[in-house]
PASEFI-334761 format. One record per atom (N, C-alpha, C, O, CB): x, y, z; residue in three letters; residue number from 1. Coordinates in nm, 2 decimals. Glycine has a CB too. Example, Ala and Ser with C-alpha at 12.3 -4.5 7.8 and 13.67 -1.06 7.14 Angstrom:
+--------+--------+--------+------+------+
|     c1 |     c2 |     c3 | resn | resi |
+--------+--------+--------+------+------+
|   1.32 |  -0.57 |   0.78 |  ALA |    1 |
|   1.23 |  -0.45 |   0.78 |  ALA |    1 |
|   1.32 |  -0.33 |   0.78 |  ALA |    1 |
|   1.42 |  -0.33 |   0.85 |  ALA |    1 |
|   1.13 |  -0.45 |   0.90 |  ALA |    1 |
|   1.28 |  -0.22 |   0.71 |  SER |    2 |
|   1.37 |  -0.11 |   0.71 |  SER |    2 |
|   1.29 |   0.00 |   0.79 |  SER |    2 |
|   1.34 |   0.11 |   0.80 |  SER |    2 |
|   1.41 |  -0.06 |   0.57 |  SER |    2 |
+--------+--------+--------+------+------+
! end
This chain:
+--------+--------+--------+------+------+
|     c1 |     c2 |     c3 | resn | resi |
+--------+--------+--------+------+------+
|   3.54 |  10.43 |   1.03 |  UNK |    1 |
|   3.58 |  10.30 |   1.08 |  UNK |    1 |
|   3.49 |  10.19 |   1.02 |  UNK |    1 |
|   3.37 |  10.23 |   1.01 |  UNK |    1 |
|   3.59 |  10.29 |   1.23 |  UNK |    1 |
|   3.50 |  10.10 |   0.98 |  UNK |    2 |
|   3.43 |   9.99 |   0.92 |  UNK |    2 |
|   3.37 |   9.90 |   1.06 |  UNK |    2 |
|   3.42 |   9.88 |   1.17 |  UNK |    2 |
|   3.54 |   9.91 |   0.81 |  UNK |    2 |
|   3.25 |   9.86 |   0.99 |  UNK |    3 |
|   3.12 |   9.79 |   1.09 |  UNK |    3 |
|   3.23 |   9.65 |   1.16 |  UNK |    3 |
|   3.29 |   9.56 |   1.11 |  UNK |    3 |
|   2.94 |   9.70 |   0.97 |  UNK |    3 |
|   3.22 |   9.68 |   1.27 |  UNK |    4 |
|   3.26 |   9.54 |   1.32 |  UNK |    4 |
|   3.13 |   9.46 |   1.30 |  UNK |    4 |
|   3.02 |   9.52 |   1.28 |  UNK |    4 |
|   3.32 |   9.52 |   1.48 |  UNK |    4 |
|   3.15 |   9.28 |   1.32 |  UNK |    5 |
|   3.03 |   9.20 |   1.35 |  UNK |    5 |
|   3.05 |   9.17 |   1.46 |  UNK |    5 |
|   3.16 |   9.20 |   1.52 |  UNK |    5 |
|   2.99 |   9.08 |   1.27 |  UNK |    5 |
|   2.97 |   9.11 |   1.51 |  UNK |    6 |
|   2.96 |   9.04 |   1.69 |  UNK |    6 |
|   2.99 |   8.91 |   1.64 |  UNK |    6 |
|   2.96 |   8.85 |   1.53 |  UNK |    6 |
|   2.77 |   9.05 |   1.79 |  UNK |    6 |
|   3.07 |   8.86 |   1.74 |  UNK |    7 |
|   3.15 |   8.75 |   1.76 |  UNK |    7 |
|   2.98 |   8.64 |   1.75 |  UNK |    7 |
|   2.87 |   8.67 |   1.79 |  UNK |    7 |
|   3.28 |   8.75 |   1.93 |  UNK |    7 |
|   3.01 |   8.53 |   1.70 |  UNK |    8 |
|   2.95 |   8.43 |   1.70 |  UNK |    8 |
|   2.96 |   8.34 |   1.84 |  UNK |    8 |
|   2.90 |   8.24 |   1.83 |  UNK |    8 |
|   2.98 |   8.37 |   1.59 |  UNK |    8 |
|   3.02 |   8.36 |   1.93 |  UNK |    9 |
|   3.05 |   8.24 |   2.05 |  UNK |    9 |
|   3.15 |   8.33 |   2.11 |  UNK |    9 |
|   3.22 |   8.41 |   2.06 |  UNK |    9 |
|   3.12 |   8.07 |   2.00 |  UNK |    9 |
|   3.12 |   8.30 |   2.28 |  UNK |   10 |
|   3.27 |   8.30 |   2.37 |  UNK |   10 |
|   3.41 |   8.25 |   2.32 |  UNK |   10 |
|   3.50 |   8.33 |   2.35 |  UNK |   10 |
|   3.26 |   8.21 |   2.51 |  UNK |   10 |
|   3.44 |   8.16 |   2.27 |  UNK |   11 |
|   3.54 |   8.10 |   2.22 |  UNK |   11 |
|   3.57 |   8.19 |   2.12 |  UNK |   11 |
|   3.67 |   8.26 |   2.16 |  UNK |   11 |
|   3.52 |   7.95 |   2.17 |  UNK |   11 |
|   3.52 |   8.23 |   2.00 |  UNK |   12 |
|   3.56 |   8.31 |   1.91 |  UNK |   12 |
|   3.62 |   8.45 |   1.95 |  UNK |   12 |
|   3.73 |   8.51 |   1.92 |  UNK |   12 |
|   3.46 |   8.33 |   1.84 |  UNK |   12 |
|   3.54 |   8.48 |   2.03 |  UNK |   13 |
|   3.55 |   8.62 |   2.10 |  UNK |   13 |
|   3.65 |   8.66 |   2.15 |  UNK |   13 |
|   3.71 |   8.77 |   2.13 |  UNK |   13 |
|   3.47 |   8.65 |   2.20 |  UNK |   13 |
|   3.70 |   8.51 |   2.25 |  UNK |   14 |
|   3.82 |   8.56 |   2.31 |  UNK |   14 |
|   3.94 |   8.51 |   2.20 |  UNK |   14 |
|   4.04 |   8.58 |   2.20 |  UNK |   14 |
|   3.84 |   8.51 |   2.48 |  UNK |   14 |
|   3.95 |   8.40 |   2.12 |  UNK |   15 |
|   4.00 |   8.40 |   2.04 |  UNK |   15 |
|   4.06 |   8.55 |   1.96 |  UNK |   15 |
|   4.17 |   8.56 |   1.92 |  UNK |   15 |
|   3.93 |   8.33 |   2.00 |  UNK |   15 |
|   4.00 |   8.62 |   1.95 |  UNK |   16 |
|   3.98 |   8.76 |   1.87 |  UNK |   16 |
|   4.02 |   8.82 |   1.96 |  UNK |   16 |
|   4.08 |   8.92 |   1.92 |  UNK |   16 |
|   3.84 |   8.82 |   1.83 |  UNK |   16 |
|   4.02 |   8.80 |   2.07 |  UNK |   17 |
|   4.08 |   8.95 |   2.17 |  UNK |   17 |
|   4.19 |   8.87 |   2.20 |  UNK |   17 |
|   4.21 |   8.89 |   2.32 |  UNK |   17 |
|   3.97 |   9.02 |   2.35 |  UNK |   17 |
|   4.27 |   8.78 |   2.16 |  UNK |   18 |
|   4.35 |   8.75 |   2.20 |  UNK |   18 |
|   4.50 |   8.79 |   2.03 |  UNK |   18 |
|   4.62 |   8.81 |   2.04 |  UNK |   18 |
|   4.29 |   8.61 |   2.26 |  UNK |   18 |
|   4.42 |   8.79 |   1.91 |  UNK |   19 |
|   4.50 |   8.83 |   1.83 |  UNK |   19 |
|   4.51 |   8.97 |   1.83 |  UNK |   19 |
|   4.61 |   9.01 |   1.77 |  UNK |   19 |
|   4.47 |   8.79 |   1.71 |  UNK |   19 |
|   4.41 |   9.07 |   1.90 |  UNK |   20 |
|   4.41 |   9.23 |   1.90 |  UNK |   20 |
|   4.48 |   9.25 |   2.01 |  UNK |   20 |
|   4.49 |   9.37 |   2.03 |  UNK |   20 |
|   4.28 |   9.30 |   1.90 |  UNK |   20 |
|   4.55 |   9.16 |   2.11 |  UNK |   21 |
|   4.61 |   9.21 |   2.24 |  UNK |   21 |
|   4.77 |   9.16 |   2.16 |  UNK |   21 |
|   4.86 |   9.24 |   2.20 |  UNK |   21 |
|   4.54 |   9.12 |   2.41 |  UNK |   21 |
|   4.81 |   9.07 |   2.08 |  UNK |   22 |
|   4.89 |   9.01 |   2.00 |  UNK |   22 |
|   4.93 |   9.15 |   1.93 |  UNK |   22 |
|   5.05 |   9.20 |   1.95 |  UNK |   22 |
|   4.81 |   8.89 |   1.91 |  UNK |   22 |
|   4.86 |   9.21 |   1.86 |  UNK |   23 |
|   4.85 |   9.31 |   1.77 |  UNK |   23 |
|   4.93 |   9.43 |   1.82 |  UNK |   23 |
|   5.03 |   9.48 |   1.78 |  UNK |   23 |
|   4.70 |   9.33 |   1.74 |  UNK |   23 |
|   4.82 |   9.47 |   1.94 |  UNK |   24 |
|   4.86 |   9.60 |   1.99 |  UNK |   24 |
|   4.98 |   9.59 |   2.06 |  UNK |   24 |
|   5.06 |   9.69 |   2.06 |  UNK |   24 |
|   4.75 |   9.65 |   2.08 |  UNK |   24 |
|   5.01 |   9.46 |   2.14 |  UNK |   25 |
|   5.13 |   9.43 |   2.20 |  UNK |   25 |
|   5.24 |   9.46 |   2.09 |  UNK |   25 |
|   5.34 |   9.51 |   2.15 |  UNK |   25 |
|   5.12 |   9.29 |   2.26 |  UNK |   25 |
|   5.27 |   9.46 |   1.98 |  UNK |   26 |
|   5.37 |   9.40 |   1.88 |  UNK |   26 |
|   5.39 |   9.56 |   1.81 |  UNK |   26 |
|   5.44 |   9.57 |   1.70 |  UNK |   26 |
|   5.30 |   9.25 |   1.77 |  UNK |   26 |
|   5.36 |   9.65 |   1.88 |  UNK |   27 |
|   5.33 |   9.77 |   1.86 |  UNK |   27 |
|   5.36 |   9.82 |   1.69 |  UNK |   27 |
|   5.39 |   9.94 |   1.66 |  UNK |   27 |
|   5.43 |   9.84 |   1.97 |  UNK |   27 |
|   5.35 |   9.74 |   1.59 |  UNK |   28 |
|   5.35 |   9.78 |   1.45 |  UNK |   28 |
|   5.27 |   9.82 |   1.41 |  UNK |   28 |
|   5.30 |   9.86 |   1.29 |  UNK |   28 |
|   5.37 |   9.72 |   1.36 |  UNK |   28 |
|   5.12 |   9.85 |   1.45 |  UNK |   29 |
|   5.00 |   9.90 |   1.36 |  UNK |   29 |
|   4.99 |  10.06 |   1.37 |  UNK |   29 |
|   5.00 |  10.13 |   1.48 |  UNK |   29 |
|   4.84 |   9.83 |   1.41 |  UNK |   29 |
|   4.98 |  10.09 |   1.26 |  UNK |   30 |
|   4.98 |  10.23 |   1.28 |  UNK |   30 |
|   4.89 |  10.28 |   1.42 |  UNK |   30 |
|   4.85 |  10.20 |   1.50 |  UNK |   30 |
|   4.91 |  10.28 |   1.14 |  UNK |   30 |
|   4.87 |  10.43 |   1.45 |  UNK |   31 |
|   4.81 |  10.43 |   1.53 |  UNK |   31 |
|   4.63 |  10.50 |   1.52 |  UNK |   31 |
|   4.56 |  10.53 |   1.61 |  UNK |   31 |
|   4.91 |  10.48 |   1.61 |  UNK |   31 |
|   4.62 |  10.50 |   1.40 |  UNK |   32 |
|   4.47 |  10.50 |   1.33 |  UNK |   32 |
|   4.44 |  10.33 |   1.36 |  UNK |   32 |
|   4.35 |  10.32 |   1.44 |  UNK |   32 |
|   4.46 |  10.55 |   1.14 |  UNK |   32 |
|   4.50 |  10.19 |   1.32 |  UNK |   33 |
|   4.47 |  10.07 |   1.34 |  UNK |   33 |
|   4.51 |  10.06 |   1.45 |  UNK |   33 |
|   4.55 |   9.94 |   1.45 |  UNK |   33 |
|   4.51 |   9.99 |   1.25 |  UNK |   33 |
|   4.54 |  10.12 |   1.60 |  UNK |   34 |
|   4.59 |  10.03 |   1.70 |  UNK |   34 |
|   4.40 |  10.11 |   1.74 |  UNK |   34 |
|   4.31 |  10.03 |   1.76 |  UNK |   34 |
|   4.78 |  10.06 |   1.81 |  UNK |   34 |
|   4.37 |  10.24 |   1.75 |  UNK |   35 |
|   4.27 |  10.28 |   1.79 |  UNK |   35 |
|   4.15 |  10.21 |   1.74 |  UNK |   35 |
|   4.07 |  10.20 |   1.83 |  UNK |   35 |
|   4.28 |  10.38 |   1.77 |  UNK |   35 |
|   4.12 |  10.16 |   1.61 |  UNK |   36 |
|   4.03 |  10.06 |   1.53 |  UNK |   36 |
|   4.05 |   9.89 |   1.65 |  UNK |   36 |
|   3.96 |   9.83 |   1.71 |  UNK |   36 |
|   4.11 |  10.04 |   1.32 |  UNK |   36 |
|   4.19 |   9.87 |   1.65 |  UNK |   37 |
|   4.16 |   9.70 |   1.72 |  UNK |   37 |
|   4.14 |   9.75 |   1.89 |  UNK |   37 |
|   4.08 |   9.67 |   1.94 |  UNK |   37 |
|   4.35 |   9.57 |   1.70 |  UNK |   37 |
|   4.16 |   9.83 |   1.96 |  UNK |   38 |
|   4.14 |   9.85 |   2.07 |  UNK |   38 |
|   3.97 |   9.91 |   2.07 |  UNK |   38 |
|   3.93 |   9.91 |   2.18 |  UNK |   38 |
|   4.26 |   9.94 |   2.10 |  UNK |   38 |
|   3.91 |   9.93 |   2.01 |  UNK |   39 |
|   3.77 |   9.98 |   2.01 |  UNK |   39 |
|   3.70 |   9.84 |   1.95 |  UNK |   39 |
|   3.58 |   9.83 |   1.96 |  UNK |   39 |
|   3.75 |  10.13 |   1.91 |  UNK |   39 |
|   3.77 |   9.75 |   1.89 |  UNK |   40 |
|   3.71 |   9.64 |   1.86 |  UNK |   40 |
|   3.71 |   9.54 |   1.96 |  UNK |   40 |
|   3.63 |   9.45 |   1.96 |  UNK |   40 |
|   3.76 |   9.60 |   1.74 |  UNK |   40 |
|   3.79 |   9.54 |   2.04 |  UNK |   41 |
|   3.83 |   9.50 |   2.17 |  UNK |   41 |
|   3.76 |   9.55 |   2.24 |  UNK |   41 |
|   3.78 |   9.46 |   2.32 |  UNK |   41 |
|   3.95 |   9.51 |   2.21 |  UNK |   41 |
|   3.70 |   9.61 |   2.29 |  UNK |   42 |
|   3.64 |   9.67 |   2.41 |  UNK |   42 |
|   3.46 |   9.61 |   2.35 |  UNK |   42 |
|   3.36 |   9.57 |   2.41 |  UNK |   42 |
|   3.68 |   9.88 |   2.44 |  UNK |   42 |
|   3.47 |   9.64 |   2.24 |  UNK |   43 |
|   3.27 |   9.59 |   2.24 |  UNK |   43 |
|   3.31 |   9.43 |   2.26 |  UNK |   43 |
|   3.23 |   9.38 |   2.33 |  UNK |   43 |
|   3.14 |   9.62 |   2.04 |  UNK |   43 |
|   3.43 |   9.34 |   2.21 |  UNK |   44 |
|   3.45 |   9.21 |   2.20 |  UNK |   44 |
|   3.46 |   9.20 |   2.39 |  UNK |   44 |
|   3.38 |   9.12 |   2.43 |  UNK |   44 |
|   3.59 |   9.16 |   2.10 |  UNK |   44 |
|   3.51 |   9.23 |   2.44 |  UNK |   45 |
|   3.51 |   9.24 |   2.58 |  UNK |   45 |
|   3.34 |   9.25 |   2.63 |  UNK |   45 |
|   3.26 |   9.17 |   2.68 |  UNK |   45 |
|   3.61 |   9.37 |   2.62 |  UNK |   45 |
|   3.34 |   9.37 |   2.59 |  UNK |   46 |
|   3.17 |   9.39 |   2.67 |  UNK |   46 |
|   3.09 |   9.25 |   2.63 |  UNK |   46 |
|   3.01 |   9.20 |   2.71 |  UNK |   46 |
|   3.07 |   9.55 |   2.58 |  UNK |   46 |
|   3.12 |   9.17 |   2.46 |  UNK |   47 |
|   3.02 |   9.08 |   2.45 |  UNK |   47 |
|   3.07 |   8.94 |   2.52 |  UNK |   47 |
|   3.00 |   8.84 |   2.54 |  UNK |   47 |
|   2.97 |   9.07 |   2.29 |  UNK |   47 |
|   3.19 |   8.95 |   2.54 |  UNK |   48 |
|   3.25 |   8.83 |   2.66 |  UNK |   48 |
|   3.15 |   8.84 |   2.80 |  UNK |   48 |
|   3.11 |   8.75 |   2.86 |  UNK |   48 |
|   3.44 |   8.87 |   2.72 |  UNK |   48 |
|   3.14 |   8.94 |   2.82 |  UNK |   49 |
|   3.12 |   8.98 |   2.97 |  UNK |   49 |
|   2.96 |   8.96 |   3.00 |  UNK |   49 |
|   2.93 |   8.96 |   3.12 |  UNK |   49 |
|   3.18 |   9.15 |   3.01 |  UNK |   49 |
|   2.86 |   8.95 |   2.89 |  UNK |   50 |
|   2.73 |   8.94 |   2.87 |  UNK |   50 |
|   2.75 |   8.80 |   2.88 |  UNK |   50 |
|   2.69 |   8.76 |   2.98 |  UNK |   50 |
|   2.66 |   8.99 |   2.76 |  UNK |   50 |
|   2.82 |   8.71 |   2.83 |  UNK |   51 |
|   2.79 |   8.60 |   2.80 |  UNK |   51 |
|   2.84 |   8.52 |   2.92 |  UNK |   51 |
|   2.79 |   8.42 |   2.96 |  UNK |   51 |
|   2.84 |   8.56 |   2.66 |  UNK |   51 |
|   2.94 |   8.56 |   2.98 |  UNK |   52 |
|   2.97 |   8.53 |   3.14 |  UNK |   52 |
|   2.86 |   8.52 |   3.24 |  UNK |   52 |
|   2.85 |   8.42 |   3.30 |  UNK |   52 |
|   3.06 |   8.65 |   3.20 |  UNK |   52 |
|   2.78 |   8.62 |   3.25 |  UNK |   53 |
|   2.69 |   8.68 |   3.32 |  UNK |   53 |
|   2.57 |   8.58 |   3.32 |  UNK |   53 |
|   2.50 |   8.54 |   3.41 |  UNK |   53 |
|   2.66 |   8.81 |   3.28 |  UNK |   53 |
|   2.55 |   8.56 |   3.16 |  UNK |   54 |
|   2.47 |   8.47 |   3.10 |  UNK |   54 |
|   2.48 |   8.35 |   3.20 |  UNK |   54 |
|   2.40 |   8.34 |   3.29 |  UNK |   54 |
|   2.51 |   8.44 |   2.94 |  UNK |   54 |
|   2.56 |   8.27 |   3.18 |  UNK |   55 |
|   2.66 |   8.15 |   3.24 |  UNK |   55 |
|   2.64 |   8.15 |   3.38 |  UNK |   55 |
|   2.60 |   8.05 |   3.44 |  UNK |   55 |
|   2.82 |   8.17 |   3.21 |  UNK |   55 |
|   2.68 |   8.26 |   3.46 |  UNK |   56 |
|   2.68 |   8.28 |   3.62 |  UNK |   56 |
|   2.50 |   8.23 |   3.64 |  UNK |   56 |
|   2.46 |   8.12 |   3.69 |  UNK |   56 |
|   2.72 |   8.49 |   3.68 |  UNK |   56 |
|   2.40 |   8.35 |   3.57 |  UNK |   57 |
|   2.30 |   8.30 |   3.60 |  UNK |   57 |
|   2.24 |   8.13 |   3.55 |  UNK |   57 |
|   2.16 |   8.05 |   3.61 |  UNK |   57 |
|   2.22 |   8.41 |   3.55 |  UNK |   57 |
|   2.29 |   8.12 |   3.47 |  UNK |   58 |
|   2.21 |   7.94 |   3.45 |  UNK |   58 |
|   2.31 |   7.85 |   3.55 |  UNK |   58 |
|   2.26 |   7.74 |   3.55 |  UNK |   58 |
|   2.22 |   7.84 |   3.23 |  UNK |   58 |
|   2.43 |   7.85 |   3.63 |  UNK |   59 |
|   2.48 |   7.78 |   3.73 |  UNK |   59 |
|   2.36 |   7.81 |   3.80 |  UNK |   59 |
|   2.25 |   7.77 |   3.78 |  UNK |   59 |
|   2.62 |   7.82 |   3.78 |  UNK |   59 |
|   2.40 |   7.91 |   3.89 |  UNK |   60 |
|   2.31 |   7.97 |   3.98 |  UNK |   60 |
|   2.16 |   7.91 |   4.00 |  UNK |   60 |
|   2.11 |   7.87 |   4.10 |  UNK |   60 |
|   2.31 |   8.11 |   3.94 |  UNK |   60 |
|   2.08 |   7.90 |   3.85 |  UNK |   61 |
|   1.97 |   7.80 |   3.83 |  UNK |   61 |
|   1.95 |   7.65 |   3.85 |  UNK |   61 |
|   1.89 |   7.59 |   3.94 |  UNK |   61 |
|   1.94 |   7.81 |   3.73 |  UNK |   61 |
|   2.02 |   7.62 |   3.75 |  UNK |   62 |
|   2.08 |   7.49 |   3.80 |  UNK |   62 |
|   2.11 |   7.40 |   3.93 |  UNK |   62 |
|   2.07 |   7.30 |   3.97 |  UNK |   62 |
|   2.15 |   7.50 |   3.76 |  UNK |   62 |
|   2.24 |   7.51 |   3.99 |  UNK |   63 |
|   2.23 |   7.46 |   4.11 |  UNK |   63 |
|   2.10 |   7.44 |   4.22 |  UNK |   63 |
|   2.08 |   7.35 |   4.30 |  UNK |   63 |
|   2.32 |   7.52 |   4.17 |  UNK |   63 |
|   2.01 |   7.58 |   4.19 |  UNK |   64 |
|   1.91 |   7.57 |   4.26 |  UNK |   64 |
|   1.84 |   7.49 |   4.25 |  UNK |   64 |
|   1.77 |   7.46 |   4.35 |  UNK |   64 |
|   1.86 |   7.65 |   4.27 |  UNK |   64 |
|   1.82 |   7.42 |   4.15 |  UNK |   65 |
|   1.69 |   7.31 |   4.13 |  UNK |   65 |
|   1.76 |   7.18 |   4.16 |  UNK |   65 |
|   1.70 |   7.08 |   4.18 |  UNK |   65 |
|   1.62 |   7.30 |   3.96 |  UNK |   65 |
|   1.88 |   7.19 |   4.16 |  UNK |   66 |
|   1.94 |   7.08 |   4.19 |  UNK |   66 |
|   1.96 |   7.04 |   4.37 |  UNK |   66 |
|   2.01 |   6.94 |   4.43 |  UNK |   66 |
|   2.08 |   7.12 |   4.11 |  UNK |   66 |
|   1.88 |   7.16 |   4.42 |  UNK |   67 |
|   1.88 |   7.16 |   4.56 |  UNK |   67 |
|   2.01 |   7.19 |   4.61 |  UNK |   67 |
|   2.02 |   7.15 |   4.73 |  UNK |   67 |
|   1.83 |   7.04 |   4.61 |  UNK |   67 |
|   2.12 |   7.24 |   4.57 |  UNK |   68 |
|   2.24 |   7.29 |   4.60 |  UNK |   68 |
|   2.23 |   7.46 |   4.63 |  UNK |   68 |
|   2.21 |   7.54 |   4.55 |  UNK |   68 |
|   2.33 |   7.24 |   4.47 |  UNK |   68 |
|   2.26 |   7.47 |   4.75 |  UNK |   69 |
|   2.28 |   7.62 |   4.77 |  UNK |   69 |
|   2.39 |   7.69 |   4.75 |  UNK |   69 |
|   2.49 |   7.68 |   4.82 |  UNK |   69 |
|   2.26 |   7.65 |   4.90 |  UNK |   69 |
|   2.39 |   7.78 |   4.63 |  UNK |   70 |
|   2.49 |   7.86 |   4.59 |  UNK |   70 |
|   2.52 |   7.97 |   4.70 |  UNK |   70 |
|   2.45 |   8.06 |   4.74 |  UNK |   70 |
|   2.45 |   7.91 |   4.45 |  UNK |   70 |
|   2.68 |   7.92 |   4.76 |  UNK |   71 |
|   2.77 |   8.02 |   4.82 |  UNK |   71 |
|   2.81 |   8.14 |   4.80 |  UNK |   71 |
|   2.82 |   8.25 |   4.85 |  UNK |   71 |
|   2.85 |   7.99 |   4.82 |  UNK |   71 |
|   2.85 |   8.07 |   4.68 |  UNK |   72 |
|   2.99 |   8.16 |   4.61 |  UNK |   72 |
|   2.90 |   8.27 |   4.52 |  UNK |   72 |
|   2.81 |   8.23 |   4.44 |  UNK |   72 |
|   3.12 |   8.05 |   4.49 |  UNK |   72 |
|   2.93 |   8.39 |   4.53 |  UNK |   73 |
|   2.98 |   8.48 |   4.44 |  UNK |   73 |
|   3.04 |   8.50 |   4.32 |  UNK |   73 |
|   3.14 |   8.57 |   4.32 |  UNK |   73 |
|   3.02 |   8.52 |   4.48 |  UNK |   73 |
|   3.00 |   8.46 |   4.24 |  UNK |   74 |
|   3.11 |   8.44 |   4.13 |  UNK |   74 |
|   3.16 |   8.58 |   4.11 |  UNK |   74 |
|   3.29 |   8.59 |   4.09 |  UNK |   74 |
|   3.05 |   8.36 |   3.97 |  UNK |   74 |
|   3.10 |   8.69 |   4.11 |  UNK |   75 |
|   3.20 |   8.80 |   4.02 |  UNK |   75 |
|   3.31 |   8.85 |   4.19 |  UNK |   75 |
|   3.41 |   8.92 |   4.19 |  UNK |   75 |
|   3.05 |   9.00 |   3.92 |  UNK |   75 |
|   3.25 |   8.79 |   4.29 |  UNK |   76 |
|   3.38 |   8.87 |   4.35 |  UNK |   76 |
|   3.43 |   8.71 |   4.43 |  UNK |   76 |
|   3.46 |   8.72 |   4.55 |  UNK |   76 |
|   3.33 |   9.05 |   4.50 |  UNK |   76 |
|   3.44 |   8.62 |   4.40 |  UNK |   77 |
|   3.47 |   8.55 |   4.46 |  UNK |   77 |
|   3.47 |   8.51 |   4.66 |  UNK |   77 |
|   3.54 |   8.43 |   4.72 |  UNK |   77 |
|   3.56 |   8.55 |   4.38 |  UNK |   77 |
|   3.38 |   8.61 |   4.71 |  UNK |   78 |
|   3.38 |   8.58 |   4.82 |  UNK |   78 |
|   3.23 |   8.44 |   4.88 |  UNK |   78 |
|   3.12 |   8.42 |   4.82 |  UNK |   78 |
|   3.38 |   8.73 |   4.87 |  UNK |   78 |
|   3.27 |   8.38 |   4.99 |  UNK |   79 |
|   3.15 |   8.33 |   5.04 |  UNK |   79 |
|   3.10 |   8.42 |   5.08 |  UNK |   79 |
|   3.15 |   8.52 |   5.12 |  UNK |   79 |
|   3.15 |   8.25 |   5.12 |  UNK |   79 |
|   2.90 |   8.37 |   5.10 |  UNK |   80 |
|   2.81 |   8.45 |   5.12 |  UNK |   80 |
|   2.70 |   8.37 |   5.15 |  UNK |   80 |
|   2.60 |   8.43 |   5.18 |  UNK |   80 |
|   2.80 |   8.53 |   5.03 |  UNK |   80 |
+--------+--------+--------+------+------+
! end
């Protein structure tokens, strides 16, 4: 399988997981290339999900210095 690169930005990323869900949906790629965009999708996913996390924590900072007490939960959306 040939090297993927890591997406340069969130925007790109999901950009990209949005033509491989395009892709796989449209069921024409062989199924050596649906297995290649679906495995390219899942590290593009994993590097969405870092950069989320990323994001949760500097709110979370922010608000604190901002003297704002963070409630919310972001990954399960409950109060807390």
């Amino acid at each position: 399988m040939p090297t993927q690169k890591k997406p340069k930005d969130f925007e790109s990323a999901v950009a990209r997981l949005e033509e491989i869900t395009q892709l796989l949906e449209s069921g024409e790629e062989s199924l050596e290339k649906s297995i290649e965009l679906y495995t390219e999708g899942l590290g593009i996913a994993g590097f969405c999900s870092e950069k989320l996390n990323e994001a949760e924590k500097k709110i979370k900072i922010i608000a604190e210095k901002a003297g704002v007490k963070v409630e919310t939960d972001f990954e399960s959306g409950e109060e807390g």
